[in-house]
N, CA and C atoms as a LAMMPS dump frame, in Angstrom:
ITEM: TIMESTEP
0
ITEM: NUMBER OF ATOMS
240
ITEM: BOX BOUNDS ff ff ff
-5.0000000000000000e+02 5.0000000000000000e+02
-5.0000000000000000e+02 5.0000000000000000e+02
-5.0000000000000000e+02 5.0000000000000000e+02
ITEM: ATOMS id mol type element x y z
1 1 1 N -169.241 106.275 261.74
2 1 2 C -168.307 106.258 262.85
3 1 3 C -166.938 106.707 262.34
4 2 1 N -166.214 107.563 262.955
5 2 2 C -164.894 108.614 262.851
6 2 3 C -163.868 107.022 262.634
7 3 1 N -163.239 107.135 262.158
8 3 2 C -162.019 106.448 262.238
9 3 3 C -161.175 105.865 263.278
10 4 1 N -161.397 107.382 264.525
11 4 2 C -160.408 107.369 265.388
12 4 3 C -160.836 107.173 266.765
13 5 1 N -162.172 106.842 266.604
14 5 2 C -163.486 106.555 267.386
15 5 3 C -162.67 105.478 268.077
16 6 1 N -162.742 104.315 267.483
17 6 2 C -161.841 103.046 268.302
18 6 3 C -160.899 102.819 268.699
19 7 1 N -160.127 103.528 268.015
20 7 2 C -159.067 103.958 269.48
21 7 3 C -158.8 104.757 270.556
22 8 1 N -159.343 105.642 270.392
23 8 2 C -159.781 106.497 271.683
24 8 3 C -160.657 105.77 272.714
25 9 1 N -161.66 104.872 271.7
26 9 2 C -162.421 103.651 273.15
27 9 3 C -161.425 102.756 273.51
28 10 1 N -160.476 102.087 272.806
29 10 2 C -159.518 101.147 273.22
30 10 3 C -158.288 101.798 274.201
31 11 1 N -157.742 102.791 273.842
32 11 2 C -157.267 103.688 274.989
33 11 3 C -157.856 104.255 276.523
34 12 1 N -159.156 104.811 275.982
35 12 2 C -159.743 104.758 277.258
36 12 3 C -159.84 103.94 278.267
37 13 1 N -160.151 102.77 277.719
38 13 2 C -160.892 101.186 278.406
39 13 3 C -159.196 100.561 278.988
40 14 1 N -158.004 100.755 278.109
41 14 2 C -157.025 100.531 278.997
42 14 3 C -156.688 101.166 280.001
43 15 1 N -156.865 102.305 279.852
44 15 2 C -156.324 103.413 280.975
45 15 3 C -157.087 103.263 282.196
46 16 1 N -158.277 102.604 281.911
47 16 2 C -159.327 102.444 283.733
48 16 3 C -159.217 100.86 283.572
49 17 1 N -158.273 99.927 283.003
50 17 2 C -157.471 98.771 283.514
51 17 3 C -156.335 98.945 284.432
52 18 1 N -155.498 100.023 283.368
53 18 2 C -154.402 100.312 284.493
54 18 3 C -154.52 100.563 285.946
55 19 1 N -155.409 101.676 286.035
56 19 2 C -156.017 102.36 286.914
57 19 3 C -156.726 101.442 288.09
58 20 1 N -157.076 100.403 287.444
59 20 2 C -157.715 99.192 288
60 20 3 C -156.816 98.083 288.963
61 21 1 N -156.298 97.963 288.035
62 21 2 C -154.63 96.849 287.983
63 21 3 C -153.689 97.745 289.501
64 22 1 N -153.418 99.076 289.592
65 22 2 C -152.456 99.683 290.089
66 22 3 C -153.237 100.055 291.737
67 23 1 N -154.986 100.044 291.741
68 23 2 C -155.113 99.94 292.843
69 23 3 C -155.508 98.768 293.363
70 24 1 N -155.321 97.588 292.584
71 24 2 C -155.586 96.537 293.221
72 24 3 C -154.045 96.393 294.098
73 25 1 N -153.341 96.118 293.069
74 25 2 C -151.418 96.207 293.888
75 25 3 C -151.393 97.003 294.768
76 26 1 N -151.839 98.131 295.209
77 26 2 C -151.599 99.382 296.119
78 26 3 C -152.221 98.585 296.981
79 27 1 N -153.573 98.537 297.398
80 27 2 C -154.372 97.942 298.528
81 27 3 C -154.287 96.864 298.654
82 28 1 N -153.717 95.302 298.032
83 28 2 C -153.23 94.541 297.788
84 28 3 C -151.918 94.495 299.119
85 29 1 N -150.947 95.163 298.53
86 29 2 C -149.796 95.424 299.133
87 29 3 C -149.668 95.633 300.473
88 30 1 N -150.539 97.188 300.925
89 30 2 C -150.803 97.69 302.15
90 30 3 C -151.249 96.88 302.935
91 31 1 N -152.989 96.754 302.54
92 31 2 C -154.049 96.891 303.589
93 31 3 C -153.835 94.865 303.55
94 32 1 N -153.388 93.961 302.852
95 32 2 C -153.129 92.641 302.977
96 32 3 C -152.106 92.196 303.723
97 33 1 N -150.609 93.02 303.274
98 33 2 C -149.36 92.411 303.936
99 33 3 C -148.654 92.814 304.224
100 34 1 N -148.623 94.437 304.503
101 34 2 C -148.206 95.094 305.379
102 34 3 C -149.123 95.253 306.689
103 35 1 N -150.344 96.097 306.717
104 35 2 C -150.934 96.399 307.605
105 35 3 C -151.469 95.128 307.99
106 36 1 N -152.079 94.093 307.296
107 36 2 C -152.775 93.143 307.428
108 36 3 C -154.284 93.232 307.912
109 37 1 N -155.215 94.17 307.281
110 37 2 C -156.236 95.149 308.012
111 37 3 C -157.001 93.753 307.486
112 38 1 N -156.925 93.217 306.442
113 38 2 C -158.325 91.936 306.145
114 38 3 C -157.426 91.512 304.998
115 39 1 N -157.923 90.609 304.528
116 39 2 C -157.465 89.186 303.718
117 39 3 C -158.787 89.149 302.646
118 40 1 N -158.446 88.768 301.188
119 40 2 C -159.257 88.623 300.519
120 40 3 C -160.075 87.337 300.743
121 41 1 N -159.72 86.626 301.307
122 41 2 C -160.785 85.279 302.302
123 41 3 C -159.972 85.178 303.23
124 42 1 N -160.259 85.123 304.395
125 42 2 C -159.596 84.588 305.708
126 42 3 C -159.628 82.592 305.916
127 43 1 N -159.075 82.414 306.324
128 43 2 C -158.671 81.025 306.301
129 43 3 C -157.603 80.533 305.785
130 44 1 N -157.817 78.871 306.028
131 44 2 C -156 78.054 305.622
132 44 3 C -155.939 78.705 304.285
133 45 1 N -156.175 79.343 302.985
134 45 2 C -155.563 79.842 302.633
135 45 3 C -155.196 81.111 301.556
136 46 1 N -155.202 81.759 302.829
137 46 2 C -155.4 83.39 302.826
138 46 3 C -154.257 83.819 302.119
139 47 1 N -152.965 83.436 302.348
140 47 2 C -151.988 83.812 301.869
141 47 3 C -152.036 83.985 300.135
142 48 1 N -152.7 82.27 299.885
143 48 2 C -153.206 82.177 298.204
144 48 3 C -153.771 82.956 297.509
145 49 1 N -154.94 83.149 298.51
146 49 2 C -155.832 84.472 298.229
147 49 3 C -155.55 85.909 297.649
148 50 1 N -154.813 86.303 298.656
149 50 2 C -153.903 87.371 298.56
150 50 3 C -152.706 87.122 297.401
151 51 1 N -152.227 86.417 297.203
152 51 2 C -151.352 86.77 296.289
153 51 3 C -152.121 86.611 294.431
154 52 1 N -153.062 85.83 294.409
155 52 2 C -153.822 85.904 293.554
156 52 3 C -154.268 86.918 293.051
157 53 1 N -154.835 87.848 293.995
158 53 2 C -155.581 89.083 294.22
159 53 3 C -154.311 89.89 293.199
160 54 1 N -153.304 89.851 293.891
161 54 2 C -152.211 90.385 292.919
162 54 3 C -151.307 90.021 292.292
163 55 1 N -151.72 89.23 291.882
164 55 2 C -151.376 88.378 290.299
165 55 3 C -152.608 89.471 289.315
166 56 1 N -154.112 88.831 289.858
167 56 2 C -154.775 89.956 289.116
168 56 3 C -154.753 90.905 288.904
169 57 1 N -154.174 92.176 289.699
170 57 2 C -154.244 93.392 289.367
171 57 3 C -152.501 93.55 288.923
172 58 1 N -151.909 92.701 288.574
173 58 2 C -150.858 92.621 287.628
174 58 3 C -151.027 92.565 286.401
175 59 1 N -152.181 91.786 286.143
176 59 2 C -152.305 91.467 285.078
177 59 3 C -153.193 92.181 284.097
178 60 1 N -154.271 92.881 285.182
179 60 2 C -155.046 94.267 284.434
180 60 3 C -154.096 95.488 284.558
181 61 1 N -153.078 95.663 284.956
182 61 2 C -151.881 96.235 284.67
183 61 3 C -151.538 96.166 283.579
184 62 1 N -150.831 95.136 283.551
185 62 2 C -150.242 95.056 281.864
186 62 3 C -150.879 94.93 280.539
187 63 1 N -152.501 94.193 280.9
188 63 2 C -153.319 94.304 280.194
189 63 3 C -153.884 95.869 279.586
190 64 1 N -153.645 96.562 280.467
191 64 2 C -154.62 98.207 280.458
192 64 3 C -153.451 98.703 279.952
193 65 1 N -152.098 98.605 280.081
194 65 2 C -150.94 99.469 279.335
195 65 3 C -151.076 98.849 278.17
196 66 1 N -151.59 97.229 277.953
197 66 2 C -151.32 96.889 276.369
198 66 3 C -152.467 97.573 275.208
199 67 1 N -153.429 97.844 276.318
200 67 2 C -154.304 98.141 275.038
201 67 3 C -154.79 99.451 275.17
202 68 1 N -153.971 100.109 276.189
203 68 2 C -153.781 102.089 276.126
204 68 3 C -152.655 101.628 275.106
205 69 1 N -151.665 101.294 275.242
206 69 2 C -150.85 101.564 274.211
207 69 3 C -150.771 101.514 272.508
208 70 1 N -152.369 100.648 272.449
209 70 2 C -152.641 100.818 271.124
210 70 3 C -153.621 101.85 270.633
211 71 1 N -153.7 102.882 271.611
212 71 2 C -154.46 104.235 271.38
213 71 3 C -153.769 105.364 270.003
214 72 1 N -154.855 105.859 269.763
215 72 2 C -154.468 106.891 268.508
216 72 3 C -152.937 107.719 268.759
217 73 1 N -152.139 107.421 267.667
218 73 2 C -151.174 108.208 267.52
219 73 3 C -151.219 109.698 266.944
220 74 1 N -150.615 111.055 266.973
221 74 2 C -150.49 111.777 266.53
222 74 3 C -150.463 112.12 265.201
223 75 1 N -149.266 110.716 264.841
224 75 2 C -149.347 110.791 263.194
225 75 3 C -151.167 110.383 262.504
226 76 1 N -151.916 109.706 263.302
227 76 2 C -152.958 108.853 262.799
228 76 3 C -153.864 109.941 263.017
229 77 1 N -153.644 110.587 263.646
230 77 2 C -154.689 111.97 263.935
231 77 3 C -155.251 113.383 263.176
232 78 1 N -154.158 113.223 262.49
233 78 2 C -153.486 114.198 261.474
234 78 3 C -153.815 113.424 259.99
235 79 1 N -153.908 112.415 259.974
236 79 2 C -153.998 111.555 258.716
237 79 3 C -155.348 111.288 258.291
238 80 1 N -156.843 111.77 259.759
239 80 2 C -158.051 111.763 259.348
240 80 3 C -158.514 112.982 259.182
């Protein structure tokens, strides 16, 4: 196995967190509490629901930038 093998998987795997994380907040945002098209559970408490929902895709947000950001550097690329 290449050297640079694992970070290119650890970069990858963040980047479809981010990706993950940023459309949960998008549809989160919209289709919950602006438009109000459906609720991630309807009932007494939907509101919870919903903000949970994006707490989570906050958190595979920052999660998916933390561990894209430990993807292969240029200098490290050059060095195998």
């Amino acid at each position: 196995m290449r050297n640079g093998y694992r970070g290119v998987v650890r970069h990858i795997l963040g980047l479809l967190l981010v990706g993950w994380g940023v459309f949960n907040l998008v549809e989160g945002v919209v289709d919950h509490h602006i438009l109000g098209i459906h609720h991630v559970r309807a009932g007494d408490a939907e509101l919870a629901y919903d903000l949970a929902f994006l707490a989570l895709g906050a958190a595979l947000l920052l999660g998916g930038l933390a561990l894209a950001g430990g993807g292969p550097r240029e200098s490290d690329r050059r060095a195998s």
